[in-house]
FILUM-93499 format. One record per residue: residue in one letter; y, x, z of N, C-alpha, C in turn. Coordinates in Angstrom, 1 decimal, decimal comma. Layout:
<atoms>
ATOM_A_Y_X_Z_Y_X_Z_Y_X_Z
...
</atoms>
This chain:
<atoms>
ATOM_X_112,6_94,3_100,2_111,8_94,2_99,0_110,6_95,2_99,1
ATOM_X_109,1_94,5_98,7_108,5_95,4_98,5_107,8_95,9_97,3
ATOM_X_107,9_96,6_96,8_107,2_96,9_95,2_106,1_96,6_95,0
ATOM_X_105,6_96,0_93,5_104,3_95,7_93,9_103,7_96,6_92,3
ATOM_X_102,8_97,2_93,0_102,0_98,0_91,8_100,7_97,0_91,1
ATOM_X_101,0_97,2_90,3_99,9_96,4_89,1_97,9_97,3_89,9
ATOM_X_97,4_96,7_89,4_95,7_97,1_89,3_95,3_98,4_89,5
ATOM_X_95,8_98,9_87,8_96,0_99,8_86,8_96,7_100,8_88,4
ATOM_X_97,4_100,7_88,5_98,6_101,9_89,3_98,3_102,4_90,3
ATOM_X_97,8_100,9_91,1_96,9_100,9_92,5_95,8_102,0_92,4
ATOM_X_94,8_102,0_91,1_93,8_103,0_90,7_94,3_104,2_91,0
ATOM_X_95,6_104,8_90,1_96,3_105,9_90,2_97,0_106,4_91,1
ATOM_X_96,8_105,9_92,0_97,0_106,1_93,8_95,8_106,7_94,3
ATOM_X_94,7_105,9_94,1_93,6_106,3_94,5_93,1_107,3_94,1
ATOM_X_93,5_108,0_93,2_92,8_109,3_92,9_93,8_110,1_93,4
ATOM_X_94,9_110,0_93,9_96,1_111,0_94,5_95,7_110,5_95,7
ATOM_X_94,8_109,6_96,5_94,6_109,5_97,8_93,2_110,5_97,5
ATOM_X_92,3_110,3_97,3_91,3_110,8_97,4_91,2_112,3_97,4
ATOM_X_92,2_113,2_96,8_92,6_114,2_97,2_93,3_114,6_98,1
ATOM_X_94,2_113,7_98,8_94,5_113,7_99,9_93,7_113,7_101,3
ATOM_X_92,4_112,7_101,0_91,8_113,0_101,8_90,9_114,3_101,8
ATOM_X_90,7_114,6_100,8_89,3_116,1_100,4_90,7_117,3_101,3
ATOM_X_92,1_117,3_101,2_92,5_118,3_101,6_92,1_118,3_103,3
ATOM_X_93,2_117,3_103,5_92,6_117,4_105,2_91,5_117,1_105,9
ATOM_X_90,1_116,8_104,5_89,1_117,4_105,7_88,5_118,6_105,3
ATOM_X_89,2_119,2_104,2_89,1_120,7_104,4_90,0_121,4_105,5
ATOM_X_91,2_121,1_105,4_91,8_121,7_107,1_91,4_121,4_108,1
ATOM_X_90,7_120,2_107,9_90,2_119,8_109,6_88,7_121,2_109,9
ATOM_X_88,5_120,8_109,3_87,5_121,6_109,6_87,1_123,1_109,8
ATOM_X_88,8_124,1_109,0_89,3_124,9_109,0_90,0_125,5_110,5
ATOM_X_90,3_124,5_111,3_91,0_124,3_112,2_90,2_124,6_113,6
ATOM_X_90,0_125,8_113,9_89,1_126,2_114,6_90,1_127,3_115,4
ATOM_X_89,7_127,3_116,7_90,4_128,6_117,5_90,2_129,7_116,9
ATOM_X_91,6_130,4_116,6_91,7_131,7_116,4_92,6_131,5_114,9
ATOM_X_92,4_130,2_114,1_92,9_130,5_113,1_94,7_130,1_113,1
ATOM_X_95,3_130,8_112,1_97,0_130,8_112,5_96,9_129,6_111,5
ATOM_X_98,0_128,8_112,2_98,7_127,6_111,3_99,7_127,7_109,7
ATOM_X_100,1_129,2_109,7_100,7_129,8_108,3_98,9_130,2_107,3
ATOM_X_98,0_129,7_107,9_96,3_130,0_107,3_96,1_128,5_106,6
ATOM_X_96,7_127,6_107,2_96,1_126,3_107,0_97,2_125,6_105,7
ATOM_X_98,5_126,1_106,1_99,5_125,7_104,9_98,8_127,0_103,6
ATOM_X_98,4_128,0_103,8_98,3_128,7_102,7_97,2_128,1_101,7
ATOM_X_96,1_127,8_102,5_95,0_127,2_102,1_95,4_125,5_101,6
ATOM_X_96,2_125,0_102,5_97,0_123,6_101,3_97,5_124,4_100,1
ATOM_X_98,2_124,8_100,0_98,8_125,4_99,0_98,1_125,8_98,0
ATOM_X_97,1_126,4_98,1_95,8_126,8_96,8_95,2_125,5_96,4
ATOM_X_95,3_124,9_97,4_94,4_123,3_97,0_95,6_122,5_96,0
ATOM_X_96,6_122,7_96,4_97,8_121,8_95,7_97,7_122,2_93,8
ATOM_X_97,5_123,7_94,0_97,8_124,4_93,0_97,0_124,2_92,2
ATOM_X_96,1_124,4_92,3_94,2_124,2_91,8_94,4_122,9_91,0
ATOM_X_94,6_121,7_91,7_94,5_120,6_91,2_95,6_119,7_90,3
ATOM_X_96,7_120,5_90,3_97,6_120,8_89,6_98,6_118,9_90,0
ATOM_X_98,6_119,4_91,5_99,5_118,1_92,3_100,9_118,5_92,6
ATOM_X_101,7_117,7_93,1_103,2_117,9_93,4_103,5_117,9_94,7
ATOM_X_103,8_118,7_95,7_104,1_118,3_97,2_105,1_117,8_97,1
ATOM_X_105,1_116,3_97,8_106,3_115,7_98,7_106,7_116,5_100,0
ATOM_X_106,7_117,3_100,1_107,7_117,9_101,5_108,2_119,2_100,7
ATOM_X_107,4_120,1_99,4_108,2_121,2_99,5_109,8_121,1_99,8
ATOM_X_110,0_120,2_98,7_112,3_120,2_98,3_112,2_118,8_99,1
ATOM_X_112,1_118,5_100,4_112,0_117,1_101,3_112,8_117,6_101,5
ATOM_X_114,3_116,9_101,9_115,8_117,2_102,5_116,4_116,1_102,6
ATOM_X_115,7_114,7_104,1_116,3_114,2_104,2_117,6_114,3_105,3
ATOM_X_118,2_113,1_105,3_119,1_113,3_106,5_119,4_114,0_108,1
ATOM_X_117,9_113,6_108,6_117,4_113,7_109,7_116,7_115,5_109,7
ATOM_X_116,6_116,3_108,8_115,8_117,5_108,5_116,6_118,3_108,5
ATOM_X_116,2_119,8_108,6_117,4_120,8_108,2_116,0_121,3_107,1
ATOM_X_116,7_120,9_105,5_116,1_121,0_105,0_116,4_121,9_103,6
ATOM_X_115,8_122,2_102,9_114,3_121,8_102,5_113,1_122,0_103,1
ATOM_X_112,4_121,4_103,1_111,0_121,9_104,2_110,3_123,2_104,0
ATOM_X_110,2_123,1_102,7_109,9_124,4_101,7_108,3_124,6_102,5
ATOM_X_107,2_123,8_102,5_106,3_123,7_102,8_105,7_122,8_101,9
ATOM_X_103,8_122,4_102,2_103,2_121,9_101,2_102,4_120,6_102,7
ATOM_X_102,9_120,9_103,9_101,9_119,8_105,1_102,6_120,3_106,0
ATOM_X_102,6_119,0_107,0_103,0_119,3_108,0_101,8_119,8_109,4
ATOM_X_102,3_120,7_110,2_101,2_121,4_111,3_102,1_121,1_112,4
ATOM_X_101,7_120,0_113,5_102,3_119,8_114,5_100,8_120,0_115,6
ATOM_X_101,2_120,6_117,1_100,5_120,9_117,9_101,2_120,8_119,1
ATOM_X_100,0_119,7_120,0_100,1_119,4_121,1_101,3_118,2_121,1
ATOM_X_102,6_118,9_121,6_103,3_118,1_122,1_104,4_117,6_121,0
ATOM_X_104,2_118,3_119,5_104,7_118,1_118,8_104,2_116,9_117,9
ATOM_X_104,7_116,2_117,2_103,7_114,7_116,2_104,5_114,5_115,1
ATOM_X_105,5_114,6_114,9_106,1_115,2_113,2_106,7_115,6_112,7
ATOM_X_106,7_116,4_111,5_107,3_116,8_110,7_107,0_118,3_111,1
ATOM_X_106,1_118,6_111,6_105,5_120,1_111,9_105,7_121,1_111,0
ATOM_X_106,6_122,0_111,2_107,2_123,0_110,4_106,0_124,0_110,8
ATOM_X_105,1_124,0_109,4_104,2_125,6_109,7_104,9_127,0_110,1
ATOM_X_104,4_127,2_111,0_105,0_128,5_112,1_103,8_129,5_111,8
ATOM_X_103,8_130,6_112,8_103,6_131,7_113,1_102,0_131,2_114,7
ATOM_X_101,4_130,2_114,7_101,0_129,8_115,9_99,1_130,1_115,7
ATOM_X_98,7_130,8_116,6_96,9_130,9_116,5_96,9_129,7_117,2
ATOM_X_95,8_128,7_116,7_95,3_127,7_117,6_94,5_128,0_118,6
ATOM_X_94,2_127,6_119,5_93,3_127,8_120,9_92,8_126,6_121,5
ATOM_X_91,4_126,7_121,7_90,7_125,8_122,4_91,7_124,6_123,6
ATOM_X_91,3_123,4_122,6_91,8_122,1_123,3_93,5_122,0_122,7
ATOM_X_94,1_122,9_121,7_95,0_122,4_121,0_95,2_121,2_120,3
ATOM_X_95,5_120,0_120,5_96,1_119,1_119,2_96,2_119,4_118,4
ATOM_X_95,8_119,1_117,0_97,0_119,4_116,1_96,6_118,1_115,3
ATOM_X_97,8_117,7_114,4_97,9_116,7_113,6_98,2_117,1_112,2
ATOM_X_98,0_117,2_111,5_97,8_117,4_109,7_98,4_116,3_108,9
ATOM_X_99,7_116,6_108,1_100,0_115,0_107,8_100,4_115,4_106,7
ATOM_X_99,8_115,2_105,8_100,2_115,4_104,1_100,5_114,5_102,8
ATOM_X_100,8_114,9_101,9_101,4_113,7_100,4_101,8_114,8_99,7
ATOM_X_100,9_113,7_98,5_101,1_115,1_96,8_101,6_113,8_95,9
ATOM_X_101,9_114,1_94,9_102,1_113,0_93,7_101,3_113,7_92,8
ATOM_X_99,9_113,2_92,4_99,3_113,5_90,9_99,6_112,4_89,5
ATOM_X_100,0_113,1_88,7_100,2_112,1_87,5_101,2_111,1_87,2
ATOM_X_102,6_111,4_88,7_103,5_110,9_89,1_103,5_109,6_90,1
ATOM_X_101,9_109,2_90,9_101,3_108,5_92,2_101,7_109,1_93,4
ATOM_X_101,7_108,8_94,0_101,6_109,7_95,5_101,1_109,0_96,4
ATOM_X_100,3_109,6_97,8_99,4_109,0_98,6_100,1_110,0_99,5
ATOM_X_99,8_109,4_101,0_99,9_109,8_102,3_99,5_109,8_103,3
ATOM_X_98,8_110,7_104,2_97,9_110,5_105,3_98,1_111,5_106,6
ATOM_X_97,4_111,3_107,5_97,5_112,4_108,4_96,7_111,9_109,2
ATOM_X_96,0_113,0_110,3_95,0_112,9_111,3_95,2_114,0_112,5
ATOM_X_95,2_113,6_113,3_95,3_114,6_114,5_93,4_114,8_114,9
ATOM_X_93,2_116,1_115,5_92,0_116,5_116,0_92,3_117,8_117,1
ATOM_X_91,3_117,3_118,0_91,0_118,4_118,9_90,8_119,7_118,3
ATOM_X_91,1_120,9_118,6_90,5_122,2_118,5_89,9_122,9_119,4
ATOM_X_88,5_123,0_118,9_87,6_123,7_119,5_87,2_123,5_121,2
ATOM_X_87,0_122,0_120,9_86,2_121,3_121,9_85,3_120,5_121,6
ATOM_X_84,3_120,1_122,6_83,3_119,1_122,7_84,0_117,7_123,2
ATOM_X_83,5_116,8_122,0_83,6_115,5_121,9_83,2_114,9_123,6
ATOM_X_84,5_114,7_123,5_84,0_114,0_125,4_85,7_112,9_125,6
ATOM_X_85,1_111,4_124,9_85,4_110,4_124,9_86,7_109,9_126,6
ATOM_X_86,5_110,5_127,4_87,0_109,9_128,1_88,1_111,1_128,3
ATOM_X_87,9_112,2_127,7_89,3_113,0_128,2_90,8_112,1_128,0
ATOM_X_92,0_112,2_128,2_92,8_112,0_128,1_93,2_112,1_126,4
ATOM_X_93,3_114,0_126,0_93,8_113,3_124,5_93,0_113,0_123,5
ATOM_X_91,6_113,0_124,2_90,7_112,4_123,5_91,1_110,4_123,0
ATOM_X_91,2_110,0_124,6_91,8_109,0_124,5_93,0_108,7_123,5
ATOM_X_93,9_109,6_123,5_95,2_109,0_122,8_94,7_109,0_121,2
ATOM_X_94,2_110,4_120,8_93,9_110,1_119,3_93,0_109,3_118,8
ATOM_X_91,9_108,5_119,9_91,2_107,4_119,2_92,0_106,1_119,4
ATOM_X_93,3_106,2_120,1_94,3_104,7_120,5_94,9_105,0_118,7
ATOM_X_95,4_106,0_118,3_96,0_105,7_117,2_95,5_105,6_116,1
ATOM_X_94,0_105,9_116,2_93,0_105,3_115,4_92,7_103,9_115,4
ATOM_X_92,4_103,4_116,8_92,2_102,3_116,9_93,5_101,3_116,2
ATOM_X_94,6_101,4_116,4_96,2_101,1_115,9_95,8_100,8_114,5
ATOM_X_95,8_102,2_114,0_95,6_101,8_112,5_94,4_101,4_111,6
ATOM_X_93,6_100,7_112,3_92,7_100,0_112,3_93,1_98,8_112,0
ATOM_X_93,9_98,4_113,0_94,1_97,2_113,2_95,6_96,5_112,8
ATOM_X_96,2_97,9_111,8_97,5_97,2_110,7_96,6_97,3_109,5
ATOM_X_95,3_98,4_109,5_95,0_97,9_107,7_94,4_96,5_107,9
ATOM_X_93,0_96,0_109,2_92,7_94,6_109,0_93,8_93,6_108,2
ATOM_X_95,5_93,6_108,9_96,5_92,8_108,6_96,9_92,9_107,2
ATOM_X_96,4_94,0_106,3_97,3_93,9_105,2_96,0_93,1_103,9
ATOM_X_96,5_92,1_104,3_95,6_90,4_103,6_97,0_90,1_103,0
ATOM_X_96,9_89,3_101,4_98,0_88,7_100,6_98,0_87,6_102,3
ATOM_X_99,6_87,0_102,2_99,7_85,6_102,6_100,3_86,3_104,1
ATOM_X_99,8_87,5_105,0_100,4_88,4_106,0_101,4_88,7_105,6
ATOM_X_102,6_88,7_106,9_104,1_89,1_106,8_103,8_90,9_107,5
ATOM_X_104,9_91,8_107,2_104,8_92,6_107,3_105,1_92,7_109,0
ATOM_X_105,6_91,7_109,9_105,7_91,8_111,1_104,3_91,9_111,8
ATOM_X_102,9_91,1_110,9_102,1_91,3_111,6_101,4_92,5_111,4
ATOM_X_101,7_93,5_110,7_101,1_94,3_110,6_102,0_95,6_112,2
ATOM_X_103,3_95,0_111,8_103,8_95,7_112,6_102,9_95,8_114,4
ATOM_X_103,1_94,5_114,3_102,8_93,7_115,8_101,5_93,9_116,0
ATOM_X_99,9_94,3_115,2_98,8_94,7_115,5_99,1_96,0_116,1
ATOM_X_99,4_97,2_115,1_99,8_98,2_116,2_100,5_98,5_117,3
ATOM_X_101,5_98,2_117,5_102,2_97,9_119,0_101,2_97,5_120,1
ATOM_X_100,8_96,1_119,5_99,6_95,3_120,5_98,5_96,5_120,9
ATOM_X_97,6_97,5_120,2_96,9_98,6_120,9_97,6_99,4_121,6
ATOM_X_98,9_100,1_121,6_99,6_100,8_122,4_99,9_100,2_123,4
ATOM_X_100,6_99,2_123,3_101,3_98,2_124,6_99,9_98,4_125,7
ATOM_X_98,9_97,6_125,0_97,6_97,5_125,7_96,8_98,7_126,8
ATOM_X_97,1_99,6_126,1_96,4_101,0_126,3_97,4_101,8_127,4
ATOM_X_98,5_101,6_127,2_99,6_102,2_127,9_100,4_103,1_127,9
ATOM_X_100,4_102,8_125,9_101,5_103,9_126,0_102,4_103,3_125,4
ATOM_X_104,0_103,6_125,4_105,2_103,3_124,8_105,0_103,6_123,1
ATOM_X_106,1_102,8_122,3_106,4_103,4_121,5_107,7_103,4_120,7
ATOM_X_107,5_104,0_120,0_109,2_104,7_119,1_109,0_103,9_117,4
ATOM_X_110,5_103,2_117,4_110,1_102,5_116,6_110,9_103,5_115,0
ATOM_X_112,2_104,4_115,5_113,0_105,1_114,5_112,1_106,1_113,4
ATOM_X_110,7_106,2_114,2_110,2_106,5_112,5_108,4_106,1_112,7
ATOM_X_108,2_105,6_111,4_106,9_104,8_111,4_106,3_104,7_109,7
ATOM_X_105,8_103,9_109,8_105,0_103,7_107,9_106,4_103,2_107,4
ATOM_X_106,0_103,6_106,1_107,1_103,1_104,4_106,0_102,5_103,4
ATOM_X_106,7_101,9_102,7_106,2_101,9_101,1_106,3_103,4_100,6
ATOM_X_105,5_103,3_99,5_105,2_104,2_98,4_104,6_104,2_97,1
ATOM_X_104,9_104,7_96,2_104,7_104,9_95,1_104,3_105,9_94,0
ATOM_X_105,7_106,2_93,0_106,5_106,9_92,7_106,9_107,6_93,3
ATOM_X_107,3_107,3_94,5_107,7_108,5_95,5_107,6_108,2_97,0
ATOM_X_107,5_109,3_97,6_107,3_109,1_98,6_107,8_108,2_99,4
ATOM_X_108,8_107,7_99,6_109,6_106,7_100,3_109,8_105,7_100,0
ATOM_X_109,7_104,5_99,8_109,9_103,6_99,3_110,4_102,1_100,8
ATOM_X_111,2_101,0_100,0_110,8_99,9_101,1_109,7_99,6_101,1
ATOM_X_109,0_99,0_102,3_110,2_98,8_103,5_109,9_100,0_104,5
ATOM_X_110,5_100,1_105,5_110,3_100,6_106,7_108,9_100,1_107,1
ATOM_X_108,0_100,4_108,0_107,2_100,1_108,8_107,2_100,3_110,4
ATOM_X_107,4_99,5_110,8_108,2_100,3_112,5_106,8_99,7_113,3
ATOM_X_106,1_100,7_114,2_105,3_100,5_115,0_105,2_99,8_115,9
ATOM_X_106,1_98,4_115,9_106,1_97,3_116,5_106,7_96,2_116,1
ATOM_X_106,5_95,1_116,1_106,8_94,0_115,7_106,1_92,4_115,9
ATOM_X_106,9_91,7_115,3_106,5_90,2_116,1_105,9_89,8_114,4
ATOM_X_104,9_89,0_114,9_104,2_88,0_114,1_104,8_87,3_113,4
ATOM_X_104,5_86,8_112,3_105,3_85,9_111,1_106,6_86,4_110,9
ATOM_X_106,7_87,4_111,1_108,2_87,9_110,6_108,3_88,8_109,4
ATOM_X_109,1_89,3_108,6_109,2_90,2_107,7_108,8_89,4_106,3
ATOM_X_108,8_90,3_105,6_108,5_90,2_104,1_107,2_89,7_104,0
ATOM_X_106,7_89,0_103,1_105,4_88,4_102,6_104,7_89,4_102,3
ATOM_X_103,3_90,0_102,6_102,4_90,7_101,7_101,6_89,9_100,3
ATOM_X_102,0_91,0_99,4_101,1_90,2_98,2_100,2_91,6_97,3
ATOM_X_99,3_90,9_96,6_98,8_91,9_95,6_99,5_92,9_95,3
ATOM_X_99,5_94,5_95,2_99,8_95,4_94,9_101,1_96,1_95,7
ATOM_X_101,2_95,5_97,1_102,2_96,3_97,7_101,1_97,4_98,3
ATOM_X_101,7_98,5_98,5_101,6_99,8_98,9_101,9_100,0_100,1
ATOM_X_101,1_100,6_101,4_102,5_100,8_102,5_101,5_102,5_103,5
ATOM_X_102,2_103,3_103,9_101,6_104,1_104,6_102,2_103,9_105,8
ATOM_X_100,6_103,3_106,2_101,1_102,9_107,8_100,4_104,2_108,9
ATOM_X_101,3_104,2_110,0_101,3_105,7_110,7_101,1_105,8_112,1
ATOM_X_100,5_104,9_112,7_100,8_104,8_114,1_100,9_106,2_114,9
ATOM_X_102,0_106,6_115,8_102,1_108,0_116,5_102,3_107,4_118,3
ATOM_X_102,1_108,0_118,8_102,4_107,9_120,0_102,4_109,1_121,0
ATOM_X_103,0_109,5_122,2_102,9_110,3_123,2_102,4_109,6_124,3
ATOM_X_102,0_110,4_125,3_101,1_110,0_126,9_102,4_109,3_127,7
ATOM_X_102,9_110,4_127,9_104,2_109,8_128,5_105,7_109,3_128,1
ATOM_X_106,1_109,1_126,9_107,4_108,7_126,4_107,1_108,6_124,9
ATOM_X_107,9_107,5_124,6_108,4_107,3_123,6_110,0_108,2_122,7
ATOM_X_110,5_108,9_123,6_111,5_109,7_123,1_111,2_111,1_122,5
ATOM_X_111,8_111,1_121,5_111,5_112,5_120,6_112,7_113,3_120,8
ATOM_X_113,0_115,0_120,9_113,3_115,8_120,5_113,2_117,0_119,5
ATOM_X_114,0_117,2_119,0_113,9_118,5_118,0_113,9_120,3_118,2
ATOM_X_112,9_120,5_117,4_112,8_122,3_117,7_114,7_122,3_117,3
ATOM_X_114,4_123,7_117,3_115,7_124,7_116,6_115,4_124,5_115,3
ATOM_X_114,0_125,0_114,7_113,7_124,8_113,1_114,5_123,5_112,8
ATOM_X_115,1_122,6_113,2_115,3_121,4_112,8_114,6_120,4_111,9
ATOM_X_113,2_120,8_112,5_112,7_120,0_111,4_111,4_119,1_112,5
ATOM_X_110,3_120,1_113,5_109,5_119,4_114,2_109,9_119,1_115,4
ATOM_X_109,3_117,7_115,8_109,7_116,3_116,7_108,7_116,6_117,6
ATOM_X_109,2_116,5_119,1_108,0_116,9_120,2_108,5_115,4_121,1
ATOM_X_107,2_115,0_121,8_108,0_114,5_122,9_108,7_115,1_124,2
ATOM_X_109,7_114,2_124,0_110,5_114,3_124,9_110,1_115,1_126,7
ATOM_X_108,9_114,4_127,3_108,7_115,3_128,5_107,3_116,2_127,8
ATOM_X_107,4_116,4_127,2_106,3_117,2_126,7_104,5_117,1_126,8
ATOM_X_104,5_115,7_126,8_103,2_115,6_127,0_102,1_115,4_125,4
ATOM_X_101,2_115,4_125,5_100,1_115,6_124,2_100,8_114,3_123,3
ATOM_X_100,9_114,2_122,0_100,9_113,4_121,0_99,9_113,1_119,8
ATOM_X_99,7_111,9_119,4_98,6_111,9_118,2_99,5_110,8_116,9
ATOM_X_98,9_111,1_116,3_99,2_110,7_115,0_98,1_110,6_113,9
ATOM_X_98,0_109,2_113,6_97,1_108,6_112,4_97,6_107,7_111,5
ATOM_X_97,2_108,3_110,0_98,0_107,4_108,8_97,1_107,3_107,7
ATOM_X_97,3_106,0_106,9_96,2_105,9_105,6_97,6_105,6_104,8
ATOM_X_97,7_105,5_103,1_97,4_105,0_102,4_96,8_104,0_102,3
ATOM_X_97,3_102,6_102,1_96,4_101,0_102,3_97,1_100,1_101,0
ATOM_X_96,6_99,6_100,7_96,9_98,1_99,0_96,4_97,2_99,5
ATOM_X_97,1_96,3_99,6_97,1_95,0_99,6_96,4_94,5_98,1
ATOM_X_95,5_94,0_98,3_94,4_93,4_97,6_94,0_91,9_97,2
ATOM_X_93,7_91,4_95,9_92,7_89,8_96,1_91,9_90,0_97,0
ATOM_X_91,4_91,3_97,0_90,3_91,5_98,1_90,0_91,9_99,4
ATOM_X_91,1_92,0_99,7_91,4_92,3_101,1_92,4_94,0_101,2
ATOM_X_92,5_94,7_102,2_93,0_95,9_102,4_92,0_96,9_101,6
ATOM_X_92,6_97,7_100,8_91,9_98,7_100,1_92,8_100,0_100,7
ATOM_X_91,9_101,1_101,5_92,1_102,2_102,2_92,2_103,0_100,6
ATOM_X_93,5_103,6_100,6_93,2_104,8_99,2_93,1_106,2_99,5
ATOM_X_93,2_106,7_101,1_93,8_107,9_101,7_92,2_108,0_101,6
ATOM_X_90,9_108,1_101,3_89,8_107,9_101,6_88,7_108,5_100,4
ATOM_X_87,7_109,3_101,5_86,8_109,6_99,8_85,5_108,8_99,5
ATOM_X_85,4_107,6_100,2_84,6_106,4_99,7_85,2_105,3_98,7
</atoms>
């Protein structure tokens, strides 16, 4: 089943996306060698406060977590891609790091995340240059799919199709959800899938789609924190996610400040 939010609701997303995005490109841009990663949750944290929003991760305690997260964003670096438990960590020139956050304003919630280089020059052919524009490119190409009359397999199956393509694996045990009211919602979104399969998209379903990937494996491991997911042989990971509505009028991006 997927929920479908009325007009009206879809609006009230978008102003809990729109903040969503003003935060992480204030951390993006915060995110400069030398600064500690306990800097970047403090600084969410004033922003949360300020605007008088709800974190989805503080009391997050699901199954898979040793939880509560008792955080306001997740900060994952390098070889880590989610659920980044803010640590004790200075970033340094050519670090990953990926930013993935969700607030509920007014009882909406929106969710996004972006991975970026730290404190390098934009040079298109490096390697994890390469990977964080493939998961860009990915989720590109599941918002094109989210058209009324699209099954959610094709949305699945656009993202896969750039990874498969590009050459990297992927992990299908955690991926985009619905959302709402709350952070989780049906369905699952698994970063791969076959065409014409799944559930029907229509007017007002909601889905945060998340394409992640690593260089070399699709297998995840866990810190001690029990909480952040690294790959498995330890190679660079990226991670990219919007907020997206299915529309009369096509895919409406809400994680966005246009």
């Amino acid at each position: 089943m997927i929920e479908l939010k009325t007009p009206a609701e879809v609006e009230k997303m978008a102003v809990t996306g729109r903040f969503v995005a003003q935060v992480l490109d204030d951390l993006a841009r915060r995110a400069e060698p030398g600064v500690n990663l306990l800097d970047l949750e403090q600084r969410a944290r004033t922003m949360v406060a300020d605007r008088g929003a709800v974190s989805c991760y503080w009391d997050y305690a699901p199954s898979f977590g040793s939880g509560p997260f008792g955080n306001v964003i997740c900060l994952s670096v390098n070889d880590a891609v989610l659920h980044g438990l803010p640590r004790d960590h200075v970033l340094a020139p050519g670090d990953v790091l990926t930013l993935d956050f969700a607030v509920s304003i007014d009882g909406w919630v929106a969710d996004a995340a972006r991975t970026v280089r730290v404190g390098v020059e934009d040079d298109p052919t490096h390697p994890d240059a390469q990977l964080v524009a493939s998961t860009e490119r990915a989720l590109a190409a599941a918002v094109a799919e989210m058209v009324p009359g699209h099954r959610l397999g094709d949305v699945s199956c656009a993202i896969g199709e750039v990874a498969v393509a590009e050459g990297y694996r992927v992990n299908t045990q955690f991926g985009g959800h619905g959302l709402g009211r709350t952070m989780h919602e049906d369905p699952h979104v698994p970063n791969l899938g076959r065409r014409g399969k799944g559930p029907l998209l229509r007017p007002g379903a909601t889905l945060a789609l998340e394409p992640w990937w690593a260089i070399g494996t699709e297998r995840l491991v866990a810190d001690p924190d029990g909480w952040t997911l690294r790959s498995a042989d330890g190679s660079m990971t990226a991670h990219s996610e919007h907020t997206v509505a299915v529309t009369d009028d096509g895919p409406r991006i809400l994680t966005t400040l246009d």
